[in-house]
NUNUFI-269858 format. One record per residue (C-alpha): residue number from 1; x, y, z. Coordinates in pm, 1 decimal, decimal comma. Layout:
REM residues N
<site><i>NUM</i><X>X</X><Y>Y</Y><Z>Z</Z></site>
...
//
This chain:
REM residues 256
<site><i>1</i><X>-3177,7</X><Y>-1242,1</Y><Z>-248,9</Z></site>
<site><i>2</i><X>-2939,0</X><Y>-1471,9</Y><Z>-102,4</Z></site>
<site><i>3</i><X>-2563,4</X><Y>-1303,1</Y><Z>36,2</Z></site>
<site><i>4</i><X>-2300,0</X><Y>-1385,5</Y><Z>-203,4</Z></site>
<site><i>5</i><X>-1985,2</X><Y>-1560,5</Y><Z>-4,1</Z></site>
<site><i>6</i><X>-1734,8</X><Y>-1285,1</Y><Z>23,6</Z></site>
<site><i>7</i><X>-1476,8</X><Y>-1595,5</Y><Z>-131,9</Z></site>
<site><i>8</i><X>-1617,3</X><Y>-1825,6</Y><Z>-356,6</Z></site>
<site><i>9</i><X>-1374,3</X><Y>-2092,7</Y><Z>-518,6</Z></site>
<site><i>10</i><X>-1487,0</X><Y>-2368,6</Y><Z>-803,3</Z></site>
<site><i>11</i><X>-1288,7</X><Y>-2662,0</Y><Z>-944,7</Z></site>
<site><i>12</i><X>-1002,5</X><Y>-2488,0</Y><Z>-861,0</Z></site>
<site><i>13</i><X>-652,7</X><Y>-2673,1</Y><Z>-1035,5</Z></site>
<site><i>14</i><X>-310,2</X><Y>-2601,0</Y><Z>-1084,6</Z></site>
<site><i>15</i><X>-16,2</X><Y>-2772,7</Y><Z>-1246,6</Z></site>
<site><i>16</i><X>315,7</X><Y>-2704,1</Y><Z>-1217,9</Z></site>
<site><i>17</i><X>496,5</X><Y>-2877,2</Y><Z>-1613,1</Z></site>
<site><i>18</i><X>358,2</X><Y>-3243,7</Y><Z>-1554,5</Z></site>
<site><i>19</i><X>286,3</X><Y>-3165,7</Y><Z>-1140,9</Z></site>
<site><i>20</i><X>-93,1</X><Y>-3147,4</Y><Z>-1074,7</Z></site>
<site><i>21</i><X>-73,7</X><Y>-2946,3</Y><Z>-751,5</Z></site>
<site><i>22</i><X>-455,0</X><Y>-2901,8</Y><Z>-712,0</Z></site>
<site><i>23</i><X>-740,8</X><Y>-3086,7</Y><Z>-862,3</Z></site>
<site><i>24</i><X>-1125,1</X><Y>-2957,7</Y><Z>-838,5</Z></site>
<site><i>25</i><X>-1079,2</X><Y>-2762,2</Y><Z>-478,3</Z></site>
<site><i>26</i><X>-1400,0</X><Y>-2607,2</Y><Z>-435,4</Z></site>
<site><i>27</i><X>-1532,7</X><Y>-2399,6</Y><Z>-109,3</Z></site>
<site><i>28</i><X>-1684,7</X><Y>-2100,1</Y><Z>3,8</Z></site>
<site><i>29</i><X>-1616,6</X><Y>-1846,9</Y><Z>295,2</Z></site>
<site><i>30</i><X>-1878,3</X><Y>-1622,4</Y><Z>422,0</Z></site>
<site><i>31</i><X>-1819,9</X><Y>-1259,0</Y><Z>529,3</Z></site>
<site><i>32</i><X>-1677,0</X><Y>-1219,7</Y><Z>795,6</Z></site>
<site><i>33</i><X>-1556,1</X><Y>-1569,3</Y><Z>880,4</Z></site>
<site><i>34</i><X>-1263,5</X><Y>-1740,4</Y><Z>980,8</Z></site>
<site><i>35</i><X>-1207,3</X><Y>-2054,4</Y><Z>706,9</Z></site>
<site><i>36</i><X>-927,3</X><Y>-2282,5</Y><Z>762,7</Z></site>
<site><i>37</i><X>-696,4</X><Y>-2513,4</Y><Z>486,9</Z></site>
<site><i>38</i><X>-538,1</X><Y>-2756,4</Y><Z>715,8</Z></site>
<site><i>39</i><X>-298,1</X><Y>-3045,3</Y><Z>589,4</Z></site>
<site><i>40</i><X>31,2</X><Y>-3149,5</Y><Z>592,9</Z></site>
<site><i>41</i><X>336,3</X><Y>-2997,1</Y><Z>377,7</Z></site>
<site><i>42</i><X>322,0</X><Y>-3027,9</Y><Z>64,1</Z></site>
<site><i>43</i><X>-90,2</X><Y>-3108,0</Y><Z>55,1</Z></site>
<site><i>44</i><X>-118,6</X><Y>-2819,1</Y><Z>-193,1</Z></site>
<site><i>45</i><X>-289,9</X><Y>-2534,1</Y><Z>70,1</Z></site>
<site><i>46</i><X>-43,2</X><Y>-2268,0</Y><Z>12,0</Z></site>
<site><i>47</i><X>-70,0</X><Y>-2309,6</Y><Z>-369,1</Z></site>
<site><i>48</i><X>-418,2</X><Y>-2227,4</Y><Z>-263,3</Z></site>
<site><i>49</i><X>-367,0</X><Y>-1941,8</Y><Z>-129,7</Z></site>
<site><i>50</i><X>-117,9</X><Y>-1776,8</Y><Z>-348,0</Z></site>
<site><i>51</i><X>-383,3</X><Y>-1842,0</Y><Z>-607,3</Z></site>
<site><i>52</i><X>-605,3</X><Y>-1614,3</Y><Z>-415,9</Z></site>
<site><i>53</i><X>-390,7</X><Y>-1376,2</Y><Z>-324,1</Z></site>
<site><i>54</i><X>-265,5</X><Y>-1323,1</Y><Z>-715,2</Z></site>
<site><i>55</i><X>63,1</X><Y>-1443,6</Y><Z>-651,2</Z></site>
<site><i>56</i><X>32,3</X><Y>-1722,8</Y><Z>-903,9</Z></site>
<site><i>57</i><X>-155,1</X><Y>-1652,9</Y><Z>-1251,2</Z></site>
<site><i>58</i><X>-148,8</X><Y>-2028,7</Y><Z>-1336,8</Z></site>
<site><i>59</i><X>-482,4</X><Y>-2189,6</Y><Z>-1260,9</Z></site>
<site><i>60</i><X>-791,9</X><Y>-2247,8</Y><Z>-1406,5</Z></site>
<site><i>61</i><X>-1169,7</X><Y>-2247,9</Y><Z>-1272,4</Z></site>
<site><i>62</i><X>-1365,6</X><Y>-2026,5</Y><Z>-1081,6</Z></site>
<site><i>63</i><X>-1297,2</X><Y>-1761,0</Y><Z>-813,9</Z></site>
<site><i>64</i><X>-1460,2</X><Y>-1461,9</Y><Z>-698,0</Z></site>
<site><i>65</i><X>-1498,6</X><Y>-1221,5</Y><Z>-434,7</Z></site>
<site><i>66</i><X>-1801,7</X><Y>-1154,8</Y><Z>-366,8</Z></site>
<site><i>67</i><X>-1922,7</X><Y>-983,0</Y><Z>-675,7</Z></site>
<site><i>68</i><X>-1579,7</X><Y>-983,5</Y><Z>-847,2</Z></site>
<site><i>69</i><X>-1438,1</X><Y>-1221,5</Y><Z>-1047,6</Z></site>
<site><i>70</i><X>-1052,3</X><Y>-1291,9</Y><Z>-933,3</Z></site>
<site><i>71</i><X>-862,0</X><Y>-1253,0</Y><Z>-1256,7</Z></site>
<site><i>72</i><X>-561,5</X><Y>-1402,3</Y><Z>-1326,0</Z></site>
<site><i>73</i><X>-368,9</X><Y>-1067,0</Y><Z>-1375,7</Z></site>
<site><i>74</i><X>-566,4</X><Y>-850,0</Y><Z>-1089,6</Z></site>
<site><i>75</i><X>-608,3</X><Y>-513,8</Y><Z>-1077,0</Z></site>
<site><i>76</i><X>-378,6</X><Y>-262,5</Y><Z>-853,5</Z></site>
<site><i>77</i><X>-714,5</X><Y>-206,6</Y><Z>-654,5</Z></site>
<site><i>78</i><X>-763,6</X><Y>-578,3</Y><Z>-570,6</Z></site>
<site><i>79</i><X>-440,0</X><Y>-576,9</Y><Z>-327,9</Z></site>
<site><i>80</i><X>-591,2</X><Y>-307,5</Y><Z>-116,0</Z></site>
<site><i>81</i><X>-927,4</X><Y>-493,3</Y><Z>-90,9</Z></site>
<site><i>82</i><X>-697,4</X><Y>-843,2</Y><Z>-48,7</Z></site>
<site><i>83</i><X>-404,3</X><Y>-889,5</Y><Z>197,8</Z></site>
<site><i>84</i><X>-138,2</X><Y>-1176,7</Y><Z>261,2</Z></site>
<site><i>85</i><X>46,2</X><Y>-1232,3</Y><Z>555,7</Z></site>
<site><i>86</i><X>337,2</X><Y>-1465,8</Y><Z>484,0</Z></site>
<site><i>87</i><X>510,3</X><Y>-1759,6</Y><Z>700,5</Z></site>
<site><i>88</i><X>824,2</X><Y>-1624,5</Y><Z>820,3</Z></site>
<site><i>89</i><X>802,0</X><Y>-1242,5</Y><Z>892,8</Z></site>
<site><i>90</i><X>1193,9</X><Y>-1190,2</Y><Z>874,7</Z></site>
<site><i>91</i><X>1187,2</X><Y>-1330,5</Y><Z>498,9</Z></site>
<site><i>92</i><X>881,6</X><Y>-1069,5</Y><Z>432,5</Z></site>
<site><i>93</i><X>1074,3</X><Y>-782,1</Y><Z>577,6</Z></site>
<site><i>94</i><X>1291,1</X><Y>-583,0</Y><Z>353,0</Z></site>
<site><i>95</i><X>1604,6</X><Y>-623,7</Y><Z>587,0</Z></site>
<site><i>96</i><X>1720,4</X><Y>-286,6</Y><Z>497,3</Z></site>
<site><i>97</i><X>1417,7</X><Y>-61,8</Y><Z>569,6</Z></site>
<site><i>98</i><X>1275,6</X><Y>80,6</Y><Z>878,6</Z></site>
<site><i>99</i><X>956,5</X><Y>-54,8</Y><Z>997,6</Z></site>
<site><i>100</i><X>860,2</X><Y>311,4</Y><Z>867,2</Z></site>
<site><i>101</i><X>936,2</X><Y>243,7</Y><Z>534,3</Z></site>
<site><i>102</i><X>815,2</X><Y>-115,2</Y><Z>503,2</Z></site>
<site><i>103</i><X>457,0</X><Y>15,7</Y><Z>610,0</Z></site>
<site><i>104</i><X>499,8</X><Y>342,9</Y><Z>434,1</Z></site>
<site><i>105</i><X>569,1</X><Y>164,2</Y><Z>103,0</Z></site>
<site><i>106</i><X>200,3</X><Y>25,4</Y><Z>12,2</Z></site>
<site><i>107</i><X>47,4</X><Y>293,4</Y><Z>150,8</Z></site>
<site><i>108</i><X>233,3</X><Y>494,1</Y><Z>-125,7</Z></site>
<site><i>109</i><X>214,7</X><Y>242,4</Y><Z>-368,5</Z></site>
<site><i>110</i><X>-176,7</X><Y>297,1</Y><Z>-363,8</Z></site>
<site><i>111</i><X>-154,7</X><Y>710,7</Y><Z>-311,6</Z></site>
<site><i>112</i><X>-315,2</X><Y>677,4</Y><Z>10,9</Z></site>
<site><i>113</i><X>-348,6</X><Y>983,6</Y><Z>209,3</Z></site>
<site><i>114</i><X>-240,8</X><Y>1059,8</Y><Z>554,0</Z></site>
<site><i>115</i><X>43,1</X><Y>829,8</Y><Z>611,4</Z></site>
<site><i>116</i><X>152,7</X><Y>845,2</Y><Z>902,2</Z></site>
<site><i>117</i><X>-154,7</X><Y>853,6</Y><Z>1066,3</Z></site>
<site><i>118</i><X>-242,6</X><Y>569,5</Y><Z>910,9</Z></site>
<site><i>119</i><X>136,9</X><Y>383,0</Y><Z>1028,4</Z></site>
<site><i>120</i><X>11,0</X><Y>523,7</Y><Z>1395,2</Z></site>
<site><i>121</i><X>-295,8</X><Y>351,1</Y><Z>1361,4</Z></site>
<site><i>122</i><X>-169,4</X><Y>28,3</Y><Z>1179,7</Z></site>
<site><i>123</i><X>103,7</X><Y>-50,4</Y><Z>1440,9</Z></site>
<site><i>124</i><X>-137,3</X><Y>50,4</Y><Z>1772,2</Z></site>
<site><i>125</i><X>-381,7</X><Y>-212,3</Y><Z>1600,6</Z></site>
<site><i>126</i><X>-96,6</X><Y>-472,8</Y><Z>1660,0</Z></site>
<site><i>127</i><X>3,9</X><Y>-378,9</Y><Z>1994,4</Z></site>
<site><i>128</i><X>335,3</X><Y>-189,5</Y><Z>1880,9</Z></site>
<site><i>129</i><X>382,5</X><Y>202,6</Y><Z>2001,9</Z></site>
<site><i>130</i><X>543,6</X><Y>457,1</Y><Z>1733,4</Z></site>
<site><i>131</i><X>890,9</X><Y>377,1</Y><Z>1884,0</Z></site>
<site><i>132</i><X>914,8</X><Y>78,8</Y><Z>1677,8</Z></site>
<site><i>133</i><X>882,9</X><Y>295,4</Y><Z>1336,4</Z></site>
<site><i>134</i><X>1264,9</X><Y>335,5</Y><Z>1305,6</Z></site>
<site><i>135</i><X>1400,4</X><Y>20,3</Y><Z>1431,7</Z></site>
<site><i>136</i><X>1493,1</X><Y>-240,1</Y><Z>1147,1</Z></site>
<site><i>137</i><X>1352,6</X><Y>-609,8</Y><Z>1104,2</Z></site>
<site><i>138</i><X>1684,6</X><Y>-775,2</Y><Z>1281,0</Z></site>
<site><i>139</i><X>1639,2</X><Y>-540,9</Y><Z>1582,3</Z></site>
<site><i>140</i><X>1276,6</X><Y>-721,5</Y><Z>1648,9</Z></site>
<site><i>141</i><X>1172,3</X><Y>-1022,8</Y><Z>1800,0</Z></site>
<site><i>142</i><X>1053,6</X><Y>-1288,3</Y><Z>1568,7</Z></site>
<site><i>143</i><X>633,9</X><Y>-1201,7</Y><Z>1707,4</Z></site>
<site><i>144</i><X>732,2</X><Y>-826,7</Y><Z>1676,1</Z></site>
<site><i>145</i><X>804,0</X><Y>-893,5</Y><Z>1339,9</Z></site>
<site><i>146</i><X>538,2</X><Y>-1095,4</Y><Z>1264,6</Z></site>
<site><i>147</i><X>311,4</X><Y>-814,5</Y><Z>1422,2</Z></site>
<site><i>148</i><X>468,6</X><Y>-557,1</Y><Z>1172,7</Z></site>
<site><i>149</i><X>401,3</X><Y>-794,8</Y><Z>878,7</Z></site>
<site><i>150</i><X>19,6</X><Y>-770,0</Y><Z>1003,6</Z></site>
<site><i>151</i><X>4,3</X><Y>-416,5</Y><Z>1067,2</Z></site>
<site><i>152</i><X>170,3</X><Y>-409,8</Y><Z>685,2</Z></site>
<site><i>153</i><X>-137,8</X><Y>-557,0</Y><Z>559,5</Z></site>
<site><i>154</i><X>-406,9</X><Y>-377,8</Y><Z>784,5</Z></site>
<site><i>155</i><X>-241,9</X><Y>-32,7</Y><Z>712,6</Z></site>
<site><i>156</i><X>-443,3</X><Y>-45,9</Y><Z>369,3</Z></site>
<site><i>157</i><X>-755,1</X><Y>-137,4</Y><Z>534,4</Z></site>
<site><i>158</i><X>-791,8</X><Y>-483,0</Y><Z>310,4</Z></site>
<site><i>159</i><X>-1189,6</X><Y>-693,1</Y><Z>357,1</Z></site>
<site><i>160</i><X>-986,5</X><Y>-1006,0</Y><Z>322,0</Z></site>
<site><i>161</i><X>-702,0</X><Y>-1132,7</Y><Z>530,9</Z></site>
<site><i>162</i><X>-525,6</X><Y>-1409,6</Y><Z>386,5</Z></site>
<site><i>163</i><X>-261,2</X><Y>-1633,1</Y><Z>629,4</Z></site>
<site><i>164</i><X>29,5</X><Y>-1849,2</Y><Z>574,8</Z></site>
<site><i>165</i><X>134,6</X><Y>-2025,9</Y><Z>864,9</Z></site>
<site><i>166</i><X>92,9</X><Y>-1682,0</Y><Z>1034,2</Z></site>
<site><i>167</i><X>292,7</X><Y>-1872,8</Y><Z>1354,4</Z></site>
<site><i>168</i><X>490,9</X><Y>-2178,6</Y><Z>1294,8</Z></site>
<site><i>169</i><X>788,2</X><Y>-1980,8</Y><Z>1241,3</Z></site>
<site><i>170</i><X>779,8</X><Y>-1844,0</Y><Z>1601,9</Z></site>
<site><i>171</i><X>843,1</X><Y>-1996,4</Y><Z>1977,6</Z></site>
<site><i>172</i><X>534,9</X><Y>-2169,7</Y><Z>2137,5</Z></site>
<site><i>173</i><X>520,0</X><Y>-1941,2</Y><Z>2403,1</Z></site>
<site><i>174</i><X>465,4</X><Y>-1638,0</Y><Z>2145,6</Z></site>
<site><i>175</i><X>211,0</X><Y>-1801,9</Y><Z>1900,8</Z></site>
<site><i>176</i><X>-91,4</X><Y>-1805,6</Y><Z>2168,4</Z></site>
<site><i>177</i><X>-31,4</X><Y>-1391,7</Y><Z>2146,4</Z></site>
<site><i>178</i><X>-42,9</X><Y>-1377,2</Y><Z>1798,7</Z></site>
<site><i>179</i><X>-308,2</X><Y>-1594,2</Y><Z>1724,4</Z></site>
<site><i>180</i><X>-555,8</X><Y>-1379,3</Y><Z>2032,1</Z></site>
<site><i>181</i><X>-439,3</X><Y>-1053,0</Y><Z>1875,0</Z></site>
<site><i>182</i><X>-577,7</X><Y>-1195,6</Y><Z>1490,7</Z></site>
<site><i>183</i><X>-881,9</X><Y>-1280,1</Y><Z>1661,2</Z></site>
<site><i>184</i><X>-903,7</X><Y>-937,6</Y><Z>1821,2</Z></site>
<site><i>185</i><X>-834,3</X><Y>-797,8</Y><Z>1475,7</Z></site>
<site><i>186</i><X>-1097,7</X><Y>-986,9</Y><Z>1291,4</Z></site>
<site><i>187</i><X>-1323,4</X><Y>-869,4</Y><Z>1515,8</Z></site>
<site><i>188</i><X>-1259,1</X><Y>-494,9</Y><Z>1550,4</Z></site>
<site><i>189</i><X>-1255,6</X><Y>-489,1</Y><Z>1159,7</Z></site>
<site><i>190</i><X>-1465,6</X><Y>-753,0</Y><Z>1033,1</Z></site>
<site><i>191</i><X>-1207,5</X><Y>-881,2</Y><Z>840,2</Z></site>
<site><i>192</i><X>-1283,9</X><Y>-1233,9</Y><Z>611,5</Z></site>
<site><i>193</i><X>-1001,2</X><Y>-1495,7</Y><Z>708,7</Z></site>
<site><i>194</i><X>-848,5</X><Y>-1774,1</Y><Z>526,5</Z></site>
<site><i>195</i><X>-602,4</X><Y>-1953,9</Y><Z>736,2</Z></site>
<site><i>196</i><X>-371,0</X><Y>-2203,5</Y><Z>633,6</Z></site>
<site><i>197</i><X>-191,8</X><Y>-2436,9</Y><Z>874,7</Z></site>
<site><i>198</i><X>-39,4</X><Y>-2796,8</Y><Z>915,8</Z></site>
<site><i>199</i><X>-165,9</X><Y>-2782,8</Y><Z>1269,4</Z></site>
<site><i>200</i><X>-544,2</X><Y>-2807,5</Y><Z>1334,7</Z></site>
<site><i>201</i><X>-495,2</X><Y>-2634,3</Y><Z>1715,7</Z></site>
<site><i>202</i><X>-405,2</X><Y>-2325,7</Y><Z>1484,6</Z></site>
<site><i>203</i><X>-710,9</X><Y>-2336,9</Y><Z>1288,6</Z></site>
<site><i>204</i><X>-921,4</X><Y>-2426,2</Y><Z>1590,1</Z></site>
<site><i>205</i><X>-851,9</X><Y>-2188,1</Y><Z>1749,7</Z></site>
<site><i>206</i><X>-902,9</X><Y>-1932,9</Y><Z>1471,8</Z></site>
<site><i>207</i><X>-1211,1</X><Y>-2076,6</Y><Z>1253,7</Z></site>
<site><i>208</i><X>-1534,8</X><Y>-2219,2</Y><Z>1300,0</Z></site>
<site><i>209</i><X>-1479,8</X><Y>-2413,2</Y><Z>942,8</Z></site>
<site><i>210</i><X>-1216,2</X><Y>-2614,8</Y><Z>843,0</Z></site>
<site><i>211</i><X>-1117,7</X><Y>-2763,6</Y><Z>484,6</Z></site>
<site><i>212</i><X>-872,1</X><Y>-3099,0</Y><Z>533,6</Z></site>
<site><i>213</i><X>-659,0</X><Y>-3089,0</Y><Z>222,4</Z></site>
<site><i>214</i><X>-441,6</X><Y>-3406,3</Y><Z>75,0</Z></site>
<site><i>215</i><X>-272,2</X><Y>-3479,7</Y><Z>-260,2</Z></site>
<site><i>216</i><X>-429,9</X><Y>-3135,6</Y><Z>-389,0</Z></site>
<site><i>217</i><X>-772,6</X><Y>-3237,8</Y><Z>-337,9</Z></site>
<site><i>218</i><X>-1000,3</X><Y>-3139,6</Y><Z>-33,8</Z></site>
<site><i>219</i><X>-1109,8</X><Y>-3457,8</Y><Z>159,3</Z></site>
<site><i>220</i><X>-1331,1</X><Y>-3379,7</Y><Z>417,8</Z></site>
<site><i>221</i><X>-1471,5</X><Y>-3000,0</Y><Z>501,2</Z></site>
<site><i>222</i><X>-1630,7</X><Y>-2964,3</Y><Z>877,6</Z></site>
<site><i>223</i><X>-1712,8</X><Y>-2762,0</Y><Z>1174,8</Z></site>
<site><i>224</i><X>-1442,3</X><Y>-2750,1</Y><Z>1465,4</Z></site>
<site><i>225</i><X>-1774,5</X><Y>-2827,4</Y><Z>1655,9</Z></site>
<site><i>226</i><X>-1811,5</X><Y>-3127,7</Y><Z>1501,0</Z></site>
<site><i>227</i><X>-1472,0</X><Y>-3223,3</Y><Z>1445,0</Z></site>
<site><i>228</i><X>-1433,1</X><Y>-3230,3</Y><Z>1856,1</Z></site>
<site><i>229</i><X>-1696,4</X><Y>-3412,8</Y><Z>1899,0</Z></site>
<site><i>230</i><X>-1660,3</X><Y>-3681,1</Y><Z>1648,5</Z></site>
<site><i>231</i><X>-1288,0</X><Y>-3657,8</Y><Z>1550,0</Z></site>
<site><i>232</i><X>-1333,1</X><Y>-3628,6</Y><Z>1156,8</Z></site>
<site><i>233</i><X>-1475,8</X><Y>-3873,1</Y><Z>864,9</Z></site>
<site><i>234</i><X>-1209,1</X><Y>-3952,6</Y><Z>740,8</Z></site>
<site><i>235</i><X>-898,2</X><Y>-4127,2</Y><Z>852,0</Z></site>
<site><i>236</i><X>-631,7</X><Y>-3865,2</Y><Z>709,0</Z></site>
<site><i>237</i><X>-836,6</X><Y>-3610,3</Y><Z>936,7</Z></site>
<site><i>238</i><X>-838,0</X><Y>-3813,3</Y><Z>1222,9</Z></site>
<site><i>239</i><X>-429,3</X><Y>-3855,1</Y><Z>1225,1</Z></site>
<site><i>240</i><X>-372,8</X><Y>-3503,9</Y><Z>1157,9</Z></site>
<site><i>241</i><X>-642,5</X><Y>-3407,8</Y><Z>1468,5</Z></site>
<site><i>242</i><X>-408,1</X><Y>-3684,1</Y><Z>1682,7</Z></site>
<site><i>243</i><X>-89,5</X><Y>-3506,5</Y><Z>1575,6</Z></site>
<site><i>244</i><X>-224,4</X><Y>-3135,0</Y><Z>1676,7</Z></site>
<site><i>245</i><X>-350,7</X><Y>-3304,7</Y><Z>2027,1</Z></site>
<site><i>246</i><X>22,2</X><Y>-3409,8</Y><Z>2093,5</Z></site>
<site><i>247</i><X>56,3</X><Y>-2996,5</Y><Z>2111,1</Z></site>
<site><i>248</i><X>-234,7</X><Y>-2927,4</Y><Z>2346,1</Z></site>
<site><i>249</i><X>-479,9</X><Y>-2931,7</Y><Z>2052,8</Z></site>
<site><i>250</i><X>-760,2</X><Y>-2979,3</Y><Z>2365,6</Z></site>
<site><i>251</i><X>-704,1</X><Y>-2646,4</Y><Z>2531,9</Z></site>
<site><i>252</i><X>-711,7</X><Y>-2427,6</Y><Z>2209,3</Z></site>
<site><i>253</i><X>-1028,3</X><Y>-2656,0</Y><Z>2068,0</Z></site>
<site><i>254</i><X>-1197,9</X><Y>-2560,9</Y><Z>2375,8</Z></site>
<site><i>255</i><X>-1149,8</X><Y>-2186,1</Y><Z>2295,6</Z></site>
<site><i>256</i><X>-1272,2</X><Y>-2180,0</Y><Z>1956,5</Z></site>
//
């Protein structure tokens, strides 16, 4: 028999009073692969997202994970099998908790055993020693914290990784770290991906799949393979591929 997608999404649509955010988004992601939502603000990818992550109950059509149908209301056990890493890490970060407590509090939430072992191992993964366990959000950098918002969501050991923007709120010079160190991640964990960006450099440098979204809708889905060498079907693809090349979109293609 066939492998069921670990992420399989059908006539997907939301509306928010008379707003019809999405209409009929439909893909699939495979385990263990990096998909990427690309468009422009307000294109309706996040919506997407916080639909799989269970953040919004209002939708209608067809999700699952692999064998599980998403429900509207999920479970407590779907947030340790699903994970979200949000935009800006210093609005994710309780201000007024230790980077011990923010990454002791899910663990605890769940009753997972062997904390801080697990806090140990959670922050190492990221590339942060035990030092930075007492230090608060505002004594970080803006990639440390996005590293602790990562390390937040790989302390309970989640199959699915799902990413907001993970680095347009941080300095060029710092994204190309964060971005490796996901890729490193996904690897040493076979983690499933879904990426959302506005920039197709992220994405192509993260996924071998890419989903254009516009108005709600998705209008094109390709390979980064093919969307190098041909530069997209359609003409909303094509300007957002020429906007990503004004920041280097070349180099990080080339890695992908």
């Amino acid at each position: 028999m066939p492998t069921l997608p670990a992420i399989s999404v059908t006539d997907l649509n939301v509306s928010f009073g008379a707003a019809h955010v999405l209409r009929d988004v439909s893909f699939s992601v495979a385990n263990g692969e990096s998909f990427g939502l690309v468009g422009e603000s307000g294109s309706g990818k996040s919506t997407v997202l916080r639909v799989l992550s269970g953040l919004n109950p209002v939708w209608s059509g067809d999700i699952a994970f692999g064998e599980t149908v998403h429900a509207k209301k999920p479970a407590k056990s779907f947030f340790r099998q699903v994970q979200m890493v949000f935009q800006d890490p210093f609005a994710s970060l309780h201000p007024r908790m230790t980077i011990d407590g923010i990454l002791a509090e899910p663990l605890a939430i769940h009753g997972i055993d062997r904390p801080d072992e697990r806090i140990a191992g959670a922050l190492r993964d990221v590339g942060l020693d035990e030092g930075f366990r007492f230090r608060y959000p505002h004594q970080l950098s803006g990639g440390q914290r996005q590293r602790v918002a990562i390390a937040r969501a790989l302390a309970l050991e989640p199959s699915v990784l799902l990413l907001d923007e993970p680095t347009s709120a941080l300095d060029v010079s710092i994204q190309a770290e964060v971005l490796n160190l996901l890729q490193d991640i996904k690897q040493q964990r076979n983690l499933t991906m879904v990426i959302v960006s506005h920039n197709l450099a992220v994405v192509g440098h993260m996924c071998n799949r890419v989903a254009v979204m516009n108005g709600g809708k998705i209008v094109e889905e390709t390979d980064i393979a093919s969307l190098r060498e041909t530069g997209g079907r359609e003409i909303y693809t094509r300007e957002l591929l020429a906007a990503s090349r004004r920041v280097s979109l070349s180099a990080t293609l080339g890695a992908a």
